[in-house]
VOZA-397028 format. One line per field, with one value per residue (C-alpha): residue number from 0; x, y, z. Coordinates in steps of 0.1 Angstrom, whole numbers, plus 5000, padded with zeros to 4 digits. Layout:
nr: NUM;...
px: X;...
py: Y;...
pz: Z;...
***
This chain:
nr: 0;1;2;3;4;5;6;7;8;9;10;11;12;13;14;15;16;17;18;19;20;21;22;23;24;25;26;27;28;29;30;31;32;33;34;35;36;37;38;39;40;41;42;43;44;45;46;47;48;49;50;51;52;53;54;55;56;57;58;59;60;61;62;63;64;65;66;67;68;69;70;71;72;73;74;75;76;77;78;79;80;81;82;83;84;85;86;87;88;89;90;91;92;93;94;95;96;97;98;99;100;101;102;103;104;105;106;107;108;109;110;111;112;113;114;115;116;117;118;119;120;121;122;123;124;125;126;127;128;129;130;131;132;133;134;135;136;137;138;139;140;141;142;143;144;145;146;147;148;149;150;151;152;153;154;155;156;157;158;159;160;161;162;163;164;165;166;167;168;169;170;171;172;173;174;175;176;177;178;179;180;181;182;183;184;185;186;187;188;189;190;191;192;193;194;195;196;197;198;199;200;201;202;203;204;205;206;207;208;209;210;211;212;213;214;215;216;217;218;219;220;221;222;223;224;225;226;227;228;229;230;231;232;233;234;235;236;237;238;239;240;241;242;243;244;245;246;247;248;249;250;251;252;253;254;255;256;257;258;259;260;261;262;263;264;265;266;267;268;269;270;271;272;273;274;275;276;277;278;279;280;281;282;283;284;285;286;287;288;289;290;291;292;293;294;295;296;297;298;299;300;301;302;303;304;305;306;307;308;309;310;311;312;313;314;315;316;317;318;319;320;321;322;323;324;325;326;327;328;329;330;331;332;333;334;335;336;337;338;339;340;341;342;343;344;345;346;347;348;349;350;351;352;353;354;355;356;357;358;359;360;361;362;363;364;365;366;367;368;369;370;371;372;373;374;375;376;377;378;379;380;381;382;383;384;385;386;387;388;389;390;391;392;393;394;395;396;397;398;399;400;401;402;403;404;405;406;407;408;409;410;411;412;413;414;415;416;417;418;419;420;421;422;423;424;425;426;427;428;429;430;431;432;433;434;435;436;437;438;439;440;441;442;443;444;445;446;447;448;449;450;451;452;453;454;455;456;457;458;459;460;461;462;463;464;465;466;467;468;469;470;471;472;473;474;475;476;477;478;479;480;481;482;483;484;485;486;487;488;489;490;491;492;493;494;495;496;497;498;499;500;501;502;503;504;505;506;507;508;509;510;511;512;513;514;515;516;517;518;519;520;521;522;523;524;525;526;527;528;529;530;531;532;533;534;535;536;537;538;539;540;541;542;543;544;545;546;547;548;549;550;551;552;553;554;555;556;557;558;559;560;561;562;563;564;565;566;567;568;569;570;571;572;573;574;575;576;577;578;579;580;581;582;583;584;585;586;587;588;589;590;591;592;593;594;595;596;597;598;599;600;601;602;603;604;605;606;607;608
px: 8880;8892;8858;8846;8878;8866;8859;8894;8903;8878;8900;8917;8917;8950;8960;8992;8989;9014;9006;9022;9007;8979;8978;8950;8954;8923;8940;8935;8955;8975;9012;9017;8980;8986;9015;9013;8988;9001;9013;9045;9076;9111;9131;9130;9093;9108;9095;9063;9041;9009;9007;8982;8997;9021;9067;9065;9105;9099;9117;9149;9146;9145;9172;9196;9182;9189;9222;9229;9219;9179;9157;9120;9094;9069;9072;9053;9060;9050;9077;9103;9096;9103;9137;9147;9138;9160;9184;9184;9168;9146;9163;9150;9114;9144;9149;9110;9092;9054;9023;9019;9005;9029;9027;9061;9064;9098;9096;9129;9130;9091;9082;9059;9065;9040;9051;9029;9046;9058;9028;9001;8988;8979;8958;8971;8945;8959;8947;8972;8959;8969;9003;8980;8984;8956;8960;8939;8935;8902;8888;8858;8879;8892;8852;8845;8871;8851;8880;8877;8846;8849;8841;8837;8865;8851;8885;8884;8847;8858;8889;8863;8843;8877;8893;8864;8885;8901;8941;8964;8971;8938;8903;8867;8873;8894;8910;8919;8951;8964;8999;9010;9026;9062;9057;9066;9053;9074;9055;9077;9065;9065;9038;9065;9061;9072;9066;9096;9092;9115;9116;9112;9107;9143;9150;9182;9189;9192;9196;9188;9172;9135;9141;9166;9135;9111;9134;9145;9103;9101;9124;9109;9069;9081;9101;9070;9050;9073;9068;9032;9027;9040;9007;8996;8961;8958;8960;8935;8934;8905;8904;8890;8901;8918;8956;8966;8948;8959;8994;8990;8969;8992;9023;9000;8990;9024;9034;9008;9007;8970;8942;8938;8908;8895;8868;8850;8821;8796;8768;8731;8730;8702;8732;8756;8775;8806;8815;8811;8846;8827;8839;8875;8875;8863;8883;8916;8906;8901;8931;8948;8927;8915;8889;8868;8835;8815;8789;8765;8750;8729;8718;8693;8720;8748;8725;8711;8746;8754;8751;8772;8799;8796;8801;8835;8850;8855;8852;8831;8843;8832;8844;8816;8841;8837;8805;8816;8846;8828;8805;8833;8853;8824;8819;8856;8855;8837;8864;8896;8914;8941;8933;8958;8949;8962;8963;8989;8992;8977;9000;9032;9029;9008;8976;8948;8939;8947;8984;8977;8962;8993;9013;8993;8993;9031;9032;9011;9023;9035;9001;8988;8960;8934;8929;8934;8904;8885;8885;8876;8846;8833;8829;8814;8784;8773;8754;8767;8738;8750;8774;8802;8832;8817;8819;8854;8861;8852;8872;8903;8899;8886;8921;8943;8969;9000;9014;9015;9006;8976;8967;8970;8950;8924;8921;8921;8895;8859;8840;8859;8866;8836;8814;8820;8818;8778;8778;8790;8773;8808;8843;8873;8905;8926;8930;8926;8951;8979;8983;8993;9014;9034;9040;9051;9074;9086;9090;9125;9136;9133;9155;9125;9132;9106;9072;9066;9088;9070;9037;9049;9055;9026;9001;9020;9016;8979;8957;8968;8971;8942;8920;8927;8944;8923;8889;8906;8917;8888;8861;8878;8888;8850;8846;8876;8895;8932;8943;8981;8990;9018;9025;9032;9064;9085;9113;9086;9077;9116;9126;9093;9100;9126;9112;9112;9072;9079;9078;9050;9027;9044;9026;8992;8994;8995;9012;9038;9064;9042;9030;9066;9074;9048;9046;9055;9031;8996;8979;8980;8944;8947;8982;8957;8920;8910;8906;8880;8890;8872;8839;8801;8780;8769;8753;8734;8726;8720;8692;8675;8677;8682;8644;8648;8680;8670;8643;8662;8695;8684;8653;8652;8645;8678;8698;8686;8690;8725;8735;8764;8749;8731;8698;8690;8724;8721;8682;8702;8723;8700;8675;8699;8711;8677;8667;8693;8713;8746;8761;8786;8775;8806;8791;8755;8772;8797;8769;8752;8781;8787;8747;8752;8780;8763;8738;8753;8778;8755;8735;8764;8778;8777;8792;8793;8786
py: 1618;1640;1646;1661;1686;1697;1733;1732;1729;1726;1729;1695;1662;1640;1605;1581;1547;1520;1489;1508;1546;1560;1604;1625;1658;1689;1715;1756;1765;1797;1791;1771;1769;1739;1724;1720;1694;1666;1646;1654;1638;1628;1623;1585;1587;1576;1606;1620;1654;1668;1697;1726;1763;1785;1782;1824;1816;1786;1805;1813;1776;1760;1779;1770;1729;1730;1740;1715;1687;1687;1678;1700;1687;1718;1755;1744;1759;1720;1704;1726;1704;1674;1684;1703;1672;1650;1674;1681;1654;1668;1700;1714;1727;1758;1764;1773;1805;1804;1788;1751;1718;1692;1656;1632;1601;1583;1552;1539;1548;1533;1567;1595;1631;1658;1695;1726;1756;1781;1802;1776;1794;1760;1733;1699;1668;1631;1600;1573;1532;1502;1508;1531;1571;1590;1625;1660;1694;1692;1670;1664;1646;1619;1613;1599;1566;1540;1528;1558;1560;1589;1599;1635;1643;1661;1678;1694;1710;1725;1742;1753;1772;1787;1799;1797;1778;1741;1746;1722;1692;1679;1685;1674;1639;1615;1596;1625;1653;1684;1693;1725;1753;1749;1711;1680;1641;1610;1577;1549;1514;1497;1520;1542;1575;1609;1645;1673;1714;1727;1764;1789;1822;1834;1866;1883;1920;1945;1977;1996;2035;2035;2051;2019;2000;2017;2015;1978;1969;1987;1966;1936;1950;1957;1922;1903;1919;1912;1873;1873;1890;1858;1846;1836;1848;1887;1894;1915;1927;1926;1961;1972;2008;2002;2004;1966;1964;1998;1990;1961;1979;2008;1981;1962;1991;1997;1966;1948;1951;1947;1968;1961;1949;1957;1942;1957;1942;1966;1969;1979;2018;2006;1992;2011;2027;2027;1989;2004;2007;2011;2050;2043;2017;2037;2068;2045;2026;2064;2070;2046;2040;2004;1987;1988;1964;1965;1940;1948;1922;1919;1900;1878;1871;1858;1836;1821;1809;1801;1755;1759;1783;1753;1724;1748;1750;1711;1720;1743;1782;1807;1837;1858;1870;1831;1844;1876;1862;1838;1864;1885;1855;1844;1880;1885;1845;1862;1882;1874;1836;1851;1880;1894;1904;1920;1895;1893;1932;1934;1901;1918;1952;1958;1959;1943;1967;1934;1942;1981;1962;1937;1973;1992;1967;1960;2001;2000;1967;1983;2003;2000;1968;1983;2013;1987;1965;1997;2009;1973;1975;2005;1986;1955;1972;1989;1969;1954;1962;2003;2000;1982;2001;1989;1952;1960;1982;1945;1926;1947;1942;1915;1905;1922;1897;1899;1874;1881;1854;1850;1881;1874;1837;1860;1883;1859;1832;1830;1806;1806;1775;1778;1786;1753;1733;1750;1744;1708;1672;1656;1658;1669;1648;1676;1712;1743;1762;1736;1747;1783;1771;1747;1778;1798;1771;1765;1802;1796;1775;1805;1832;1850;1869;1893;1886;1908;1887;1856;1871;1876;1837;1823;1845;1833;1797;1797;1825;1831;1796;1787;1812;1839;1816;1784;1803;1825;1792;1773;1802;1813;1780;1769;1790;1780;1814;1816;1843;1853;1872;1891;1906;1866;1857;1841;1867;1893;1875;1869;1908;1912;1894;1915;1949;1963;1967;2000;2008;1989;2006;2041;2066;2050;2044;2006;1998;2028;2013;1997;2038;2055;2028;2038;2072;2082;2063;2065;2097;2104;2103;2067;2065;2077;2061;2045;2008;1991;1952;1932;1919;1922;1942;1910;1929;1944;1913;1893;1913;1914;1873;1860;1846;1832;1815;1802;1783;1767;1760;1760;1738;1714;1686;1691;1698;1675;1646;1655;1646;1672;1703;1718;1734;1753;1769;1777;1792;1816;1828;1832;1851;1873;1885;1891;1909;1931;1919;1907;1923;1894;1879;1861;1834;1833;1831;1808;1780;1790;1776;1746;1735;1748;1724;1693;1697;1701;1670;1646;1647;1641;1620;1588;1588;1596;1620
pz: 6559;6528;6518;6553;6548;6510;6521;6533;6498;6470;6444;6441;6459;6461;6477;6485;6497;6500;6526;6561;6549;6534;6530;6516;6511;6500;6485;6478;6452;6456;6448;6415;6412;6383;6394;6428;6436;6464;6480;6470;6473;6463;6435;6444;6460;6495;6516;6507;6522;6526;6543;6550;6551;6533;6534;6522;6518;6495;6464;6483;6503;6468;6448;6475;6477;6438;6444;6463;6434;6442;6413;6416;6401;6408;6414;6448;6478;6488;6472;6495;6523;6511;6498;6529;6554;6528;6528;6565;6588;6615;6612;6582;6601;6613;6580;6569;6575;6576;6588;6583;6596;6581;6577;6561;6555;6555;6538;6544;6584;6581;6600;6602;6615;6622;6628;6637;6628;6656;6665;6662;6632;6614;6638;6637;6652;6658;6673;6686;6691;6682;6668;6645;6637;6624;6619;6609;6604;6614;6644;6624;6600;6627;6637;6599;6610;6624;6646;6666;6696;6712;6744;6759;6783;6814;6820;6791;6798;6827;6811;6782;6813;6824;6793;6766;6750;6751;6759;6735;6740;6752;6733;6737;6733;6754;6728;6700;6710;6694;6687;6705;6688;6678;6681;6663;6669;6658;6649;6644;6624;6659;6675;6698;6693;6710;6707;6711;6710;6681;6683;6715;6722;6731;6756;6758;6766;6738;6753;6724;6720;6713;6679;6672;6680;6661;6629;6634;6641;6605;6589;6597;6585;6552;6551;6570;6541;6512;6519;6526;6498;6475;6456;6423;6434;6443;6481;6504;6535;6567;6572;6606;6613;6639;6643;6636;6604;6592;6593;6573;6550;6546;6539;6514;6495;6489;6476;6453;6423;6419;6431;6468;6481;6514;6539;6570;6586;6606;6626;6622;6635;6663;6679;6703;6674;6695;6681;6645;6625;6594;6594;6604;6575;6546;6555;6558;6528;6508;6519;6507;6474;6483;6463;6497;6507;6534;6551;6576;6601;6632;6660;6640;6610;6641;6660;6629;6623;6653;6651;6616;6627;6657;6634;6618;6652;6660;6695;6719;6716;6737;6723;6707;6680;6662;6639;6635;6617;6599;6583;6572;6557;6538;6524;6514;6501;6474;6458;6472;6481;6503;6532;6555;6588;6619;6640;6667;6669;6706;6721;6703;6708;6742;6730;6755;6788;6810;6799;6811;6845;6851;6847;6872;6895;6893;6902;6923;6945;6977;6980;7010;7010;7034;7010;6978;6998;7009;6969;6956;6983;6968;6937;6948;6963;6931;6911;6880;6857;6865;6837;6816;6834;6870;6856;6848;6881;6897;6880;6880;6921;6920;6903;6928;6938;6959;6933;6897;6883;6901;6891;6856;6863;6878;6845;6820;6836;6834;6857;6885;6903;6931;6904;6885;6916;6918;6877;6870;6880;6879;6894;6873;6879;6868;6876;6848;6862;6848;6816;6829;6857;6835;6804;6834;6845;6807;6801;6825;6794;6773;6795;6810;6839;6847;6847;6815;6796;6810;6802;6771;6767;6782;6759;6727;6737;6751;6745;6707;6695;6715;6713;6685;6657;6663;6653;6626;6612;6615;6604;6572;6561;6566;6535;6519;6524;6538;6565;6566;6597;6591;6627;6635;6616;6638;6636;6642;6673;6686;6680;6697;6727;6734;6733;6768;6778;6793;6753;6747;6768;6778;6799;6794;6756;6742;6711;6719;6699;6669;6666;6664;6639;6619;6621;6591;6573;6587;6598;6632;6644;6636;6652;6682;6680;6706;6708;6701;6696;6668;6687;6683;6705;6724;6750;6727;6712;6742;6752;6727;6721;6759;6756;6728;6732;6765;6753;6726;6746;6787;6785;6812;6793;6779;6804;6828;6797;6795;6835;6832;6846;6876;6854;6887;6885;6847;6857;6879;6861;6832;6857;6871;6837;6824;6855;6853;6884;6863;6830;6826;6796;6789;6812;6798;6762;6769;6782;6745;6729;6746;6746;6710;6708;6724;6703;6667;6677;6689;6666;6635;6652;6677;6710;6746;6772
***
């Protein structure tokens, strides 16, 4: 199992086994690069750690545990943890600040705990039979035990078709679960076990003056910074030019102490420049005097990768940003252990245009809905292949609810419900919608009144954990790099929460607030680019490859040998992209993945469909 998880950590292997536990750990050194190998544990070795991540406040955690009569072994960030939970019990994940996947064993209560940290930052597998726990930060780990015989769960393809993704707690396989964000599971020696949500998103009114939120926003950058900036190994930055990773950049520059190294990833000129941030990047990176690199890829050097960057993801991912990622982890690998990134920046700070579309239509709610229906008729009868804004003209009517949160459910899916029915040879037991309904419902917990502040919620516990995080994780680990994401400590995230989003997006402009807070400090044609998002041209891609990629993923053989899907409805859509009657791609790409998927997993492995 360790040994499937060495790019994870190449650096050092390290076990503990007694007759009710065994723990294996892979490690990448970055904080007490000699000292800190694990397991860890105890002055009297009866609770014991592995864990994958970073505690940024370890120093301050562990000058107060040594106060209170704690013996360190280590200068580890590690060894924090297994202190704090003897100090406090349960209690002591509050006390942490970071990203982590955490696994303690109690020897005297004959009990194991798992935590994943707030954000779902760090991914955290487990498998649960026979009074047995087995546990992962990797799915593929679980698949080297020969107890486990997976099977495919059927659910869990048709939420992959919805959302691109696979929503926490389920995954591919029946038998095998993953802990949601902010979560914590409790194995006892008897086989009982139960799970319990430690930390929520909190909303209380603040009432303060823009400018008061601008400076307090400020505040919390440079202290973000300060403790992701804790490494014994120097610290870069994914530089893409746009706004997210500027700031970070600009902070960063500030603060290290070494010459800071940059990455940007670009695009061959033959393709629609206007996805290029390879400008944007090298003037912010003169600006700031960055030790800057650049790689530039194309359509043959993504789909080439395409079954490995599979076999990194554990599950199938439809979001064409996995490779892209992948390529420009690998290329930083090569010269720094420990990137920052801006991830988070668009679910804080108002960044997506579905966030400007929930706004208009919240406006615009008492329009009348003959002229709304008359408009949204205009639209459906050009065709698609016209242009990109006309696909997005449709689906902005397309997603014109009276309720919000259908409108929302509307934005954010993919196949739609009919369209699976047309898609799939079997019959789901379970509905996709579920997992929004029930953060919708939970977001009562947290205070939420309006439906911003429940939007707000429901992206931080689905589309970022589940989408965003889980392939940042997964592709930059594959190549044994760490990502911090500084706009993503918790505290961040609470004072975010309760930023008003009239603020966020004001008069047509996202990130309103993130801009005035930065002001100052980054020059003001990047304070006003427009956004571009960190994707290939997949279009451009697509269209080039479609034949290609058909043959080797569509055949009928194939799919007519796997019993899942309608080939006549995949041939459609296929057809109709190719002949220009459809520009979504999503759903042609999306099927790439999965057969992409099927393949890769069957073959490395033995089980059903």
């Amino acid at each position: 199992m360790c040994n499937s998880l060495e790019h994870r950590g190449p650096d050092s292997d390290g076990f503990f086994e007694n007759k009710n536990a065994s723990l294996g750990i892979r490690r990448l050194s970055i904080i007490d690069v000699d000292g800190g190998n694990q397991p860890i544990s105890n002055e009297d070795e009866t609770i014991w750690t592995v864990f994958n991540g970073e505690i940024y406040n370890y120093e301050i955690l562990q000058k107060d545990l040594k106060l209170k009569g704690h013996k360190f072994q280590t200068n580890s960030d590690t060894e924090t943890i297994v202190h704090a939970y003897e100090e406090y019990g349960l209690d002591f994940v509050n006390h942490l600040r970071g990203m982590f996947a955490i696994a303690i064993w109690d020897e005297k209560k004959n009990q194991t705990i798992l935590i994943r940290d707030r954000l779902g930052v760090k991914p955290l597998y487990y498998y649960i039979q026979n009074n047995k726990l087995l546990f992962a930060s990797e799915l593929k780990a679980l698949l080297e035990y020969d107890e486990i015989n997976p099977t495919v769960n059927h659910n869990a393809i048709s939420d992959y078709l919805t959302y691109l993704n696979i929503p926490a707690p389920e995954t591919i396989f029946n038998e095998i679960k993953k802990l949601r964000p902010a979560e914590m599971l409790i194995f006892n020696s008897d086989g009982n076990f139960f799970t319990k949500t430690y930390w929520r998103i909190k909303f209380q009114k603040n009432n303060l003056q823009e400018k008061d939120y601008a400076k307090q926003l400020h505040d919390l950058l440079e202290e973000s910074m300060d403790l992701r900036m804790v490494s014994d190994v120097p610290v870069g930055v994914l530089l893409s030019g746009g706004l997210d990773s500027s700031v970070i950049a600009t902070i960063a520059a500030k603060k290290s102490k070494n010459e800071l190294n940059t990455y940007t990833v670009g695009f061959e000129d033959k393709i629609d420049n206007s996805y290029n941030e390879l400008e944007e990047s090298k003037e912010m990176a003169g600006i700031l005097g960055t030790n800057h690199h650049e790689i530039i890829v194309n359509s043959n050097d993504a789909f080439k990768l395409l079954d490995k960057v599979t076999l990194c993801l554990d599950e199938p991912f439809g979001n064409p940003t996995t490779t892209l990622n992948y390529i420009i982890s690998q290329f930083a690998s090569k010269t720094s252990k420990v990137v920052l990134s801006g991830v988070g920046g668009d679910e804080m700070f108002g960044g997506y245009p579905k966030y400007r579309a929930l706004q208009i239509y919240e406006e615009y709610k008492k329009f009348p809905k003959s002229l709304v229906k008359k408009f949204g008729g205009i639209f459906q009868k050009i065709p698609e292949s016209m242009s990109e804004s006309i696909v997005k003209g449709k689906i902005f009517f397309d997603a014109w609810k009276e309720n919000p949160e259908d409108q929302y459910y509307a934005l954010i899916t993919y196949y739609k419900e009919k369209e699976k029915e047309e898609l799939l040879n079997f019959k789901t037991s379970l509905p996709s919608r579920r997992f929004i309904d029930e953060l919708f419902l939970e977001s009562k917990k947290s205070n939420a009144e309006s439906f911003f502040e429940k939007l707000f919620f429901v992206e931080n516990m689905s589309y970022l954990p589940n989408n965003i995080l889980e392939y940042t994780d997964k592709t930059s680990m594959a190549v044994s790099l760490e990502v911090r994401e500084p706009l993503l400590d918790h505290k961040m995230v609470e004072f975010a929460a309760n930023i008003p989003f009239s603020l966020k997006i004001k008069n047509g402009s996202m990130k309103n607030i993130l801009k005035i807070a930065m002001k100052d400090e980054l020059p003001r044609n990047v304070l006003n680019r427009k956004k571009r998002g960190f994707t290939p041209p997949i279009i451009n891609w697509l269209n080039n490859s479609i034949s290609d990629l058909e043959s080797q993923y569509f055949s009928q053989k194939r799919i007519k040998e796997q019993k899942l899907f309608d080939y006549e409805y995949i041939k459609k859509i296929s057809d109709d992209y190719k002949n220009g009657k459809t520009s979504n791609y999503v759903k042609i790409w999306s099927m790439i993945c999965l057969q992409s998927w099927l393949e890769v997993f069957t073959k490395k492995y033995n089980f059903t469909i």
